[in-house]
N, C-alpha and C positions, 0 to 999 in steps of 0.2 A: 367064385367071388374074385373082383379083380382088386389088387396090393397095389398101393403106393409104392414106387422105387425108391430104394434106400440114399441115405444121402451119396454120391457119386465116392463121397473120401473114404469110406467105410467098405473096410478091408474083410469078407467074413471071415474070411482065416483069423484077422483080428478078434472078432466077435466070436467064435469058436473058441478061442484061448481062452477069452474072460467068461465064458460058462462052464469051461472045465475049470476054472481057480476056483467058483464062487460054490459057498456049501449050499445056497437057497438054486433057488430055477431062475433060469432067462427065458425070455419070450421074444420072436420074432414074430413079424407080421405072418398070417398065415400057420403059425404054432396055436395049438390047442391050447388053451387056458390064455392067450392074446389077448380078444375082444375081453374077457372078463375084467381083464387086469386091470384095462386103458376104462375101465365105465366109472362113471361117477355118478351121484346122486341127480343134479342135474341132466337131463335130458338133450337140451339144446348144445350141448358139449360132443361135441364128435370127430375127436383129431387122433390120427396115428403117429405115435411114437417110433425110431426107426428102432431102436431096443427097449423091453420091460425088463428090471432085473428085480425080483422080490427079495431083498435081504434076508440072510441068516440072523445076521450079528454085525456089528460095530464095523468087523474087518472085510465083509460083503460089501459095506456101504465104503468104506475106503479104495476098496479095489475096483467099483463102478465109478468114483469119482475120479479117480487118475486118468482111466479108462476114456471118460467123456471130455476129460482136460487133453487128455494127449491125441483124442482126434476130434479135438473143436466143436464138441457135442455141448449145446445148454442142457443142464439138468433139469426135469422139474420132478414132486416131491409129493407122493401121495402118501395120507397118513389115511385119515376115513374118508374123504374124497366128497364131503359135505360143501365144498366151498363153491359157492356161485359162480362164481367167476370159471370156475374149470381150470383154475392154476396147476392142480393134481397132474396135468398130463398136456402135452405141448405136440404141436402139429409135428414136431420133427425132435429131433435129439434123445435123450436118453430119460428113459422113467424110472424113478426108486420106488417101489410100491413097497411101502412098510408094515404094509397090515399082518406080515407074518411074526411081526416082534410086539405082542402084546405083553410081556408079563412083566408080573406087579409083584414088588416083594414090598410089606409093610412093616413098619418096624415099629410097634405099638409102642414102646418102653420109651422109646424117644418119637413120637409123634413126627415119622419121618416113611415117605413112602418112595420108593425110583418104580419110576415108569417105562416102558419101551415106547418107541415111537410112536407103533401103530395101534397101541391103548386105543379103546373108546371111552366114551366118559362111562359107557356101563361097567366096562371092566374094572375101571378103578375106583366106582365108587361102589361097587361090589366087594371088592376088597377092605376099602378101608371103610366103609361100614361093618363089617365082618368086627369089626374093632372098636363099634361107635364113635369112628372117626370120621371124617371128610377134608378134602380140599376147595377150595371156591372152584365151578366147572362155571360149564353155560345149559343151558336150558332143554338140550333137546341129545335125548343120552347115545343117538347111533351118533355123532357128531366124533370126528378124534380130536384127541387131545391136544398131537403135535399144534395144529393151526391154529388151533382154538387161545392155546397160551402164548404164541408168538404173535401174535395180535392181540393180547389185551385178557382178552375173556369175561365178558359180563356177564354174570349167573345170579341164583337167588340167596346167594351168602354173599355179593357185592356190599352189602350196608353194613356187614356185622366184621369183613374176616378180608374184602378188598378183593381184587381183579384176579384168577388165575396165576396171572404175570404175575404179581404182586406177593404169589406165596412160593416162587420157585425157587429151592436154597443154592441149587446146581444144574449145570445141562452136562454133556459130552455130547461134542459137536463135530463133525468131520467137516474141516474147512475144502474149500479148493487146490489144495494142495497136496490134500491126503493125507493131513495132518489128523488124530483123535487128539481134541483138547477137550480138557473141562474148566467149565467157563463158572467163576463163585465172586464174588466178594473178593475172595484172594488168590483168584489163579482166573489172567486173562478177564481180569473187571470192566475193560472197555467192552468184552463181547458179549459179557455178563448183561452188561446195561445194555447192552442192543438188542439181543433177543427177548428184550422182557419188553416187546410192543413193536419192536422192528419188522417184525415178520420172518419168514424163508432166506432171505439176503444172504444170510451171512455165512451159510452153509448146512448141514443136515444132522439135526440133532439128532442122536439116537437114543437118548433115554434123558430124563426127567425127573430132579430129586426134587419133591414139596415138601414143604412141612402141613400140617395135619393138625385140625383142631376136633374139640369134640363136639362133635352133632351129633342129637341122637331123634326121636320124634318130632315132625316139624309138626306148625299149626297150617294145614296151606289150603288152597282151593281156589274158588272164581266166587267174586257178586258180581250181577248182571242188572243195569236199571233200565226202567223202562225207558222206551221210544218218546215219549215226553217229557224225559226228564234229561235227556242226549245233550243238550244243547246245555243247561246248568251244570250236570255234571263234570265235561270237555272244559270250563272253564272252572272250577275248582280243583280238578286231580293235581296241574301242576303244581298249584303252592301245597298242597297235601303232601305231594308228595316229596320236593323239597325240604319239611319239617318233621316227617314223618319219624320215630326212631329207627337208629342202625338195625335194630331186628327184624326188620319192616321190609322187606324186598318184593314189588310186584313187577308185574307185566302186561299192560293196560292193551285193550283194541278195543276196533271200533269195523260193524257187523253191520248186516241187516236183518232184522225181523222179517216176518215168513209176509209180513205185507210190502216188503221193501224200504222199511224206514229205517233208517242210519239208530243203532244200538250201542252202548259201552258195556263193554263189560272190564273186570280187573281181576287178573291170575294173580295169590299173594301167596307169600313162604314168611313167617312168622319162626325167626331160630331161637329167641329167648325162651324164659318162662316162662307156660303157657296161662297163667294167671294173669300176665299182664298184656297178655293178649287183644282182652276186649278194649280195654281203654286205648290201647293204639286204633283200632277198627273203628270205634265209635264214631266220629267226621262221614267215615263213610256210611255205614250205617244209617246214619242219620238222614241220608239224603233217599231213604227209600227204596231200596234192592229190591225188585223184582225176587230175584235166587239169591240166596246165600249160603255157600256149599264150603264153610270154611272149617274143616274138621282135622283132629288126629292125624297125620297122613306117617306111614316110612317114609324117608327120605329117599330113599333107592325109586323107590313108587313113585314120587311126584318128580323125580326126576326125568323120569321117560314118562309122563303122565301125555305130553305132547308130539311125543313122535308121532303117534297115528295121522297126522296131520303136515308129515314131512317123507312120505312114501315115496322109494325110487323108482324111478320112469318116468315122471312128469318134467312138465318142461317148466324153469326157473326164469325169471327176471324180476331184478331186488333195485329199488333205490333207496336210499338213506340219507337221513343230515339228525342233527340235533338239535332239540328243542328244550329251553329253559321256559317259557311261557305261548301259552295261546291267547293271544287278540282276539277281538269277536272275528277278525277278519280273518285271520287261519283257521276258526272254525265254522266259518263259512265256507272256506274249499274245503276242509274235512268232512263237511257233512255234505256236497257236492261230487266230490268224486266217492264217499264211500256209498252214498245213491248210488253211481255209475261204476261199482265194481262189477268187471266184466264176469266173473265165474265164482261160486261158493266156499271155489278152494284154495280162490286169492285173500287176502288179510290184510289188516295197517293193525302193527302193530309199534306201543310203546314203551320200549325197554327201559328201567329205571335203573339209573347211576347214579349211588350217590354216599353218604356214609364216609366210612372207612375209605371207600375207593375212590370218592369224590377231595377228600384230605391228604391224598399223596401229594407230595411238591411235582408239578408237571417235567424237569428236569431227575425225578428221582428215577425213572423209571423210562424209558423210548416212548412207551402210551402216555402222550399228551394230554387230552381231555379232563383234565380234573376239575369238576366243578359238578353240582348237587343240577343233573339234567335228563335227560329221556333222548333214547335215539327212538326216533319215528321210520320205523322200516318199513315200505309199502312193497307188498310182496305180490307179485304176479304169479299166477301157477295156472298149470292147465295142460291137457293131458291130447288132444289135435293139435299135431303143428301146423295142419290151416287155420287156427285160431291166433297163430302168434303174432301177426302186426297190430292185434285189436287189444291182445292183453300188454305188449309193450308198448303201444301209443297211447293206451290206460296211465301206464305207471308211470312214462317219462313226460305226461302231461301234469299229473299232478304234482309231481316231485321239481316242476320250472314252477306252479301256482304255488307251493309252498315253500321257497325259495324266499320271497320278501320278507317272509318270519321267522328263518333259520338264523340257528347260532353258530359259528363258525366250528369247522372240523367234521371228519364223518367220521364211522367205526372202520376201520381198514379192514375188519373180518367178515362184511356184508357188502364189500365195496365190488362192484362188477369190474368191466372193462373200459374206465371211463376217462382215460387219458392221466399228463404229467401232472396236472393242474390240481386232480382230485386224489392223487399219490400224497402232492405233497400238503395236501389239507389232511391227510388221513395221520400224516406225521407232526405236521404243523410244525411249532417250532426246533425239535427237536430234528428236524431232516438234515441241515449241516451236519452237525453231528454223528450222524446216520452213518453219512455220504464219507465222512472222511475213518469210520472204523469200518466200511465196505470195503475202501481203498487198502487196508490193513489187513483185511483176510479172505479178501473175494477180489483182487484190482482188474481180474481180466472179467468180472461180471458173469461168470461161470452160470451164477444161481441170478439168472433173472425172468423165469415164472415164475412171479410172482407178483406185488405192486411192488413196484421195483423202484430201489433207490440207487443211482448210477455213482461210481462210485467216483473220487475228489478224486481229480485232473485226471 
């Protein structure tokens, strides 16, 4: 197997030293457990790092970021290595691979749990289920947590309990400096407000204090209407789902039946009382379900009810924007291109925002977007990389066609590699801001794998 050459500045003798200081493993190109490290869920990702370093602990992650500060290495930051884009790992500089610091301590009495880095969402709602608790995640439980809450986090307690972001009471953060800060309310509040939607910028969190609500049985499942009813339905779900109660969290898409006709169906999580269940449902109901598989569920269960459907090795391409209403003319190309979805295992699907998480002041928190709406994620996947000009000219044709109905902003946690322009929509107006508490704890831009906000002057 032939190696990339290291960056020409990189000393190994250097590189030697900092794997004898560190308690966790390093990895060089060529080192056993390498390729493992550098892999992400994403397929079409395939860049060598000139060092992996897996943390131990807090003081791991300090001594690889002085390490990459003092020989001009950018860092980039893998927690579960779920993110599209391939931020997790960079054609050059140094890698943090976190997934050695999973654990979870819960602290039932005070509905308060700290996370490690490399958490997956299974781990810690394994945990604080254990306690009939939960924190708001996202949807798909191999995902890690780190990326998942520094971007926002939209999941199926968004309506009832708010964004990820929205429940974090504390981080510790190892800036560019080599500093361990903890970032609250009261210690370090500008950086506080930044990582709660900012993204990786600001430096490398190593664990995560939430607060914790009580979840215990949801009502959840999918209705599915038929192929003749696609076209009524696609025009009623948004105002449904904009009035719908806070206990009411779904996640709509749109399919085709086994004769190729464009299909809706809607994934729901139901967190109240299961009494009042039906009369939330009924709108929908009403319009005729084909299936309706809305039962009893764990919560731990319906939370990885979707993984099977996000398998590593395939190859990834994601566009997104947001959508507050469909026109007949947006669901004219919706049902257009989802005719012309190239493979079974690509998707459009419709994430719903709204509630609680739609009622935060857009300045209270770095994640923007607050308003009662749906990200429409058109998802490409596919498993032949000779198939991928057909499935990315798929997704970036439909995502210009549904461009004339979008509502301003994207999710920064679905967002690819799609230039300055779509960074700072992802931030909207909260990117000054950003840009001058980046300047504050990151000014030489240390941490920019990631959408990166460059930091003031």
């Amino acid at each position: 197997m032939a190696f990339r050459t290291p960056s020409p500045s990189l000393d190994p003798a250097d590189v030697d030293g900092l794997s004898s200081a560190l308690r966790g493993p390093l990895f060089r190109p060529g080192d056993v457990g390498y390729d493992e490290a550098r892999k992400v869920f994403n397929a079409m990702i395939d860049r060598r790092p000139d060092v992996i370093v897996r943390p131990a602990d807090a003081d791991d992650i300090r001594r690889a970021v002085t390490f990459a500060r003092e020989n001009d290495l950018p860092v980039s930051i893998k927690g579960g290595g779920h993110n599209v884009a391939g931020n997790a790992v960079d054609s050059r500089g140094l890698m943090l691979d976190c997934s050695g610091m999973k654990s979870v301590q819960v602290d039932a009495e005070r509905r308060v749990a700290v996370a490690g880095a490399g958490a997956l969402l299974a781990d810690l709602d394994a945990a604080t289920q254990a306690h009939g608790l939960a924190t708001p995640l996202g949807v798909v439980s191999v995902t890690g947590i780190a990326g998942l809450t520094l971007g926002g986090g939209i999941g199926w307690l968004n309506g009832k309990h708010g964004l990820a972001c929205d429940n974090v009471l504390a981080a510790d953060i190892v800036t560019s400096d080599g500093r361990l800060l903890t970032a609250s309310p009261h210690q370090h509040a500008d950086l506080y407000w930044a990582i709660r939607g900012g993204g990786g910028n600001f430096g490398v969190v190593t664990s995560f204090t939430y607060g914790l609500h009580p979840v215990g049985q949801v009502l959840a499942g999918a209705l599915s209407f038929p192929a003749e009813r696609t076209r009524e339905v696609l025009g009623f779900y948004p105002g449904f789902a904009a009035s719908c109660p806070d206990e009411l969290s779904m996640s709509a898409s749109l399919g085709c039946d086994t004769s190729g006709r464009p299909v809706f169906g809607v994934g729901v999580c139901w967190s109240g009382g299961h009494d009042e269940a039906a009369l939330a449902l009924r709108p929908l109901r009403e319009l005729g379900p084909a299936v309706d598989v809305v039962v009893p569920t764990d919560y731990v269960a319906w939370q990885s009810a979707h993984d099977a459907g996000f398998p590593r090795g395939r190859n990834h391409y994601w566009k997104s924007s947001f959508f507050t209403d469909f026109t007949a003319g947006a669901i004219d190309v919706l049902l257009q291109f989802a005719a012309e979805m190239p493979s079974a295992a690509s998707g459009i699907g419709m994430q719903q925002l709204h509630g609680v998480a739609a009622r935060v002041p857009p300045a209270a928190t770095a994640f923007p977007h607050r308003r009662s709406q749906s990200e429409l994620l058109i998802l490409a996947q596919w498993s032949d990389p000779a198939e991928s000009e057909r499935h990315v000219g798929w997704a970036r044709a439909f995502f210009e066609a549904m461009q004339p109905f979008a509502a301003s902003g994207v999710y920064v946690n679905d967002l690819g590699q799609e230039g300055e322009e779509r960074v700072r929509a992802a931030y909207g107006a909260n990117y000054d801001r950003l840009a001058a508490v980046k300047a504050a704890y990151d000014p030489i831009n240390l941490f920019r794998s990631n959408q990166n906000v460059r930091p003031t002057g």
